[in-house]
C-alpha positions as CSV (number, residue, x, y, z in Angstrom):
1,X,11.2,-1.3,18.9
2,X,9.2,0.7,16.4
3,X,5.4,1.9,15.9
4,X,3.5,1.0,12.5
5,X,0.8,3.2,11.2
6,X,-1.4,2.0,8.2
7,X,-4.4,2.7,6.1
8,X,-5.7,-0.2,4.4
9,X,-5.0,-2.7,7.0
10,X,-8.5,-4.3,5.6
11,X,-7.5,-4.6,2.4
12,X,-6.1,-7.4,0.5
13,X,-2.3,-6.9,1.3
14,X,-3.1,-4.3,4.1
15,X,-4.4,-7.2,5.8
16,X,-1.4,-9.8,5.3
17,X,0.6,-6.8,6.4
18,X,-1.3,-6.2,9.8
19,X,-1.2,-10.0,10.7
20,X,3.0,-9.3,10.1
21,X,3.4,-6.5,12.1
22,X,1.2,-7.4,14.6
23,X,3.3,-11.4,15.3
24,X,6.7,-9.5,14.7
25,X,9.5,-8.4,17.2
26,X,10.2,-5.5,15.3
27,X,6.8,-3.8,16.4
28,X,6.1,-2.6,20.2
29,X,2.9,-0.7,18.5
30,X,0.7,-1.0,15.6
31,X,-1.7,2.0,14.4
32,X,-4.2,1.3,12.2
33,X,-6.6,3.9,10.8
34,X,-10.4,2.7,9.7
35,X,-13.9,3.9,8.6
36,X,-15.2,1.1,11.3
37,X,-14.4,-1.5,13.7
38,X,-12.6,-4.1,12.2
39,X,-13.7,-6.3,15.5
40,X,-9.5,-7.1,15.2
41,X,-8.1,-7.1,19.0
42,X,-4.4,-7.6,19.8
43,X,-2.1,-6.2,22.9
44,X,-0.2,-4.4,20.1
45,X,-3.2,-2.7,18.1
46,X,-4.4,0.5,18.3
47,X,-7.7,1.1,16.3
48,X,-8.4,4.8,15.6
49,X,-11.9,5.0,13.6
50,X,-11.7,8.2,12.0
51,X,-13.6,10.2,9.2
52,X,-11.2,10.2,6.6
53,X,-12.4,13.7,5.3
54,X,-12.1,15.5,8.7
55,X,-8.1,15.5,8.6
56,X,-8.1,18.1,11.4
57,X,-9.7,15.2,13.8
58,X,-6.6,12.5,13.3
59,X,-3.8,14.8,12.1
60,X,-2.1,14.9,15.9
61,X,-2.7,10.7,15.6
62,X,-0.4,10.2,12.6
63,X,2.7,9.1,15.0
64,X,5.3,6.6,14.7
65,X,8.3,5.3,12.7
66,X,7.2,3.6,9.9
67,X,3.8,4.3,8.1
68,X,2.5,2.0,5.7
69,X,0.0,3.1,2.6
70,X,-2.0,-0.2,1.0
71,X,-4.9,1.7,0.5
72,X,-6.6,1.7,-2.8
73,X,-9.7,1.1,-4.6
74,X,-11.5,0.7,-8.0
75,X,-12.9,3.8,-10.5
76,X,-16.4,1.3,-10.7
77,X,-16.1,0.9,-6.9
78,X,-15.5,4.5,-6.0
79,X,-18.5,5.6,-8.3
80,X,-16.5,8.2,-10.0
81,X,-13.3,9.1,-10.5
82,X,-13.1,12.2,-8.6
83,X,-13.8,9.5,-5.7
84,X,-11.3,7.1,-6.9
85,X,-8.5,9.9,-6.7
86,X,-9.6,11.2,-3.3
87,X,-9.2,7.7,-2.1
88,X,-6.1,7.0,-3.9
89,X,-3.9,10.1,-4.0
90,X,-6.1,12.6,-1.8
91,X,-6.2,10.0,1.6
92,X,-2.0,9.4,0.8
93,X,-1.1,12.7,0.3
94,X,-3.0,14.0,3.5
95,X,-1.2,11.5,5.8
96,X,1.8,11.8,4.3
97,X,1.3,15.6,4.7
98,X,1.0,14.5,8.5
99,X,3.4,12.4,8.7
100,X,6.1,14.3,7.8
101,X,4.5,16.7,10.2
102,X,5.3,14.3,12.9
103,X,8.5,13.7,12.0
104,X,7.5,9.8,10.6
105,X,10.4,8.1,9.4
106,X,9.8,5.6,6.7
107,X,6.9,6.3,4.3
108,X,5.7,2.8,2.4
109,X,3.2,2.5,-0.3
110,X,1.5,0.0,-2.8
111,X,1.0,1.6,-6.0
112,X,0.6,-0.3,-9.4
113,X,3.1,-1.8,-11.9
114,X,3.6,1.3,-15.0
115,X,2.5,4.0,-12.9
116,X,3.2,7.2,-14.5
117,X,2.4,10.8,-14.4
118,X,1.9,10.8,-18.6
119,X,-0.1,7.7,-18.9
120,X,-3.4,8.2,-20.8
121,X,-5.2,5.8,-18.2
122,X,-6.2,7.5,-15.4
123,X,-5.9,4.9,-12.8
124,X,-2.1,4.6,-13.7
125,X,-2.3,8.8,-14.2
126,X,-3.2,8.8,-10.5
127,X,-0.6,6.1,-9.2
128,X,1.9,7.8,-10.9
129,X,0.3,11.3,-9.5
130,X,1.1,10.4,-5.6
131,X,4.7,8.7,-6.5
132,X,5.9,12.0,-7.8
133,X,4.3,13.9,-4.8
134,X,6.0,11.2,-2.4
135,X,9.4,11.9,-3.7
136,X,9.6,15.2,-3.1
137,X,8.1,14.6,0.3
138,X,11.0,14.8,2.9
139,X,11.1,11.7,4.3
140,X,14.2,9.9,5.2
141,X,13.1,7.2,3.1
142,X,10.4,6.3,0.8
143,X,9.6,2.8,-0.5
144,X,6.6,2.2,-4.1
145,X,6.0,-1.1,-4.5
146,X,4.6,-1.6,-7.7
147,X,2.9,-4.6,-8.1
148,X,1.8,-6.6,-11.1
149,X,-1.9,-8.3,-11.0
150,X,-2.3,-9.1,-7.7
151,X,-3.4,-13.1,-6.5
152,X,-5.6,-13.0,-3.4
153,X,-9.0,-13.6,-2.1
154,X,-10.8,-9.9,-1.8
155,X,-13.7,-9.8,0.1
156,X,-15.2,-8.3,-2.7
157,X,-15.8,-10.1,-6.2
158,X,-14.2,-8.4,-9.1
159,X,-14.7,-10.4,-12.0
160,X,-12.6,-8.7,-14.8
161,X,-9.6,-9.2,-12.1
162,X,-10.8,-12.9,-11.7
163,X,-10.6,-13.9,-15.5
164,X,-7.2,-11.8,-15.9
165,X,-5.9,-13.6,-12.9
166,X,-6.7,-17.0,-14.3
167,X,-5.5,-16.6,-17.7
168,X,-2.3,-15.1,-16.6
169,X,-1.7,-17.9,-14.2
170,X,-2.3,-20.0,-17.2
171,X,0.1,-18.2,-19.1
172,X,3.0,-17.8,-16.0
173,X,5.4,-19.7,-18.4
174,X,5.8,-17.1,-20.7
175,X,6.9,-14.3,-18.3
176,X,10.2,-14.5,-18.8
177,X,13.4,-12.2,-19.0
178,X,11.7,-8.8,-19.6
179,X,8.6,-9.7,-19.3
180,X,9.1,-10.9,-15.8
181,X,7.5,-8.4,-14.0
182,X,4.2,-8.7,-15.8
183,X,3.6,-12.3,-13.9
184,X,0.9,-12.4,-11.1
185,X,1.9,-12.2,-8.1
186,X,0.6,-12.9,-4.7
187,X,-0.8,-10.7,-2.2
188,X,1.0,-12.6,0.6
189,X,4.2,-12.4,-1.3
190,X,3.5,-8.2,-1.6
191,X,2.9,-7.6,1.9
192,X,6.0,-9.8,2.9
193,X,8.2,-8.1,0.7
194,X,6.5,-4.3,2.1
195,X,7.5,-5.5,5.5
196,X,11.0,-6.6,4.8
197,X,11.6,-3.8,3.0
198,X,10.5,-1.4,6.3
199,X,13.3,-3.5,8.0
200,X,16.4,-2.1,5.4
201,X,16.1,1.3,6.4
202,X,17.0,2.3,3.1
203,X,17.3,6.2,2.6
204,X,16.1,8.3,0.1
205,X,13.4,7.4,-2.5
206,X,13.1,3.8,-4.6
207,X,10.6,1.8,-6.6
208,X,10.3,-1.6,-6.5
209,X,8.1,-3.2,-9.7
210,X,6.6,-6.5,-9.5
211,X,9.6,-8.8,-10.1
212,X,12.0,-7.4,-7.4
213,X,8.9,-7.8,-4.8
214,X,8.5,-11.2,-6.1
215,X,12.4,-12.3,-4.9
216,X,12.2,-10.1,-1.7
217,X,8.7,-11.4,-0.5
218,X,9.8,-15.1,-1.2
């Protein structure tokens, strides 16, 4: 059986993910990697609470088979967006760095439906930013899910994300054919799909958008 690492496990899918790996046969060992106690116990979990910017204290920690990334966070809840990237390419980057290191199989991450390199927003800039690093990272395989506006209940209230999700809920109906993988989508449904995914051992380097994560997390 295989050992899970992740960073995000508090999180809206990281958390749907933990509950997963933590109930599933596939998983002797589950990593997780926090700012605090989570107060979560299990036979199976092991809680390192690390500094996130002293690498050099957890880089000898980052071992296992499959590591999972769902950690992410908001330009307005960063404060900046130097602090939004460190948190969502600089943190990724750095364990993947590690990762690879330790000879980590499979590397897994959420990233965000049109993620690109060239886009002029600079949330999607940044997405795209650590998918390009990621595939020329040397893993045997690397997984981007790239999910559309995400359905779930945060523990913290963002209320642009709350009147999107409602009036595209509203609106499901008219996602159809191309526009398919613009439909909300359920954070349940993403981290069911992130797991099963782990299980296919696919090689080499794929992105899944919001649509194909909607048929495999059904």
């Amino acid at each position: 059986m295989k050992t899970a690492l992740i960073i995000g496990s508090t999180g809206l899918i990281g958390s749907e993910l933990l509950n997963l790996l933590l109930y599933s046969n596939d998983y002797l060992k589950v990593i997780t990697f926090v700012k605090r106690d989570t107060g979560i116990r299990h036979p199976k979990l092991t809680q390192h609470i690390i500094d996130f910017d002293k690498p050099e204290t957890y880089k000898d920690l980052v071992v296992g088979d499959d590591f999972f990334c769902t950690i992410g966070t908001t330009i307005k809840k960063a404060g900046s967006k130097e602090a939004f990237k460190k948190v969502d390419f600089g943190y990724p980057k750095q364990f993947a760095a590690f990762a690879l290191q330790n000879k980590v199989l499979q590397y897994l991450i959420i990233s965000s439906l049109s993620a690109n390199t060239n886009s002029g927003n600079f949330y999607l800039k940044t997405k795209g930013e650590i998918q390009d690093f990621l595939q020329d990272c040397n893993f045997e395989s690397v997984a981007v899910l790239q999910p559309s506006l995400l359905l779930g209940n945060r523990t913290e209230f963002r209320l642009g994300e709350k009147v999107g999700a409602f009036f595209m809920k509203t609106l499901s109906f008219l996602f159809v054919g191309n526009l398919k993988k613009y439909k909300p989508i359920e954070s349940k449904t993403v981290a069911k799909a992130l797991f099963k995914i782990a299980q296919t051992n696919n090689k080499g380097f794929k992105i899944y958008e919001s649509d194909a994560i909607q048929e495999i997390g059904n």
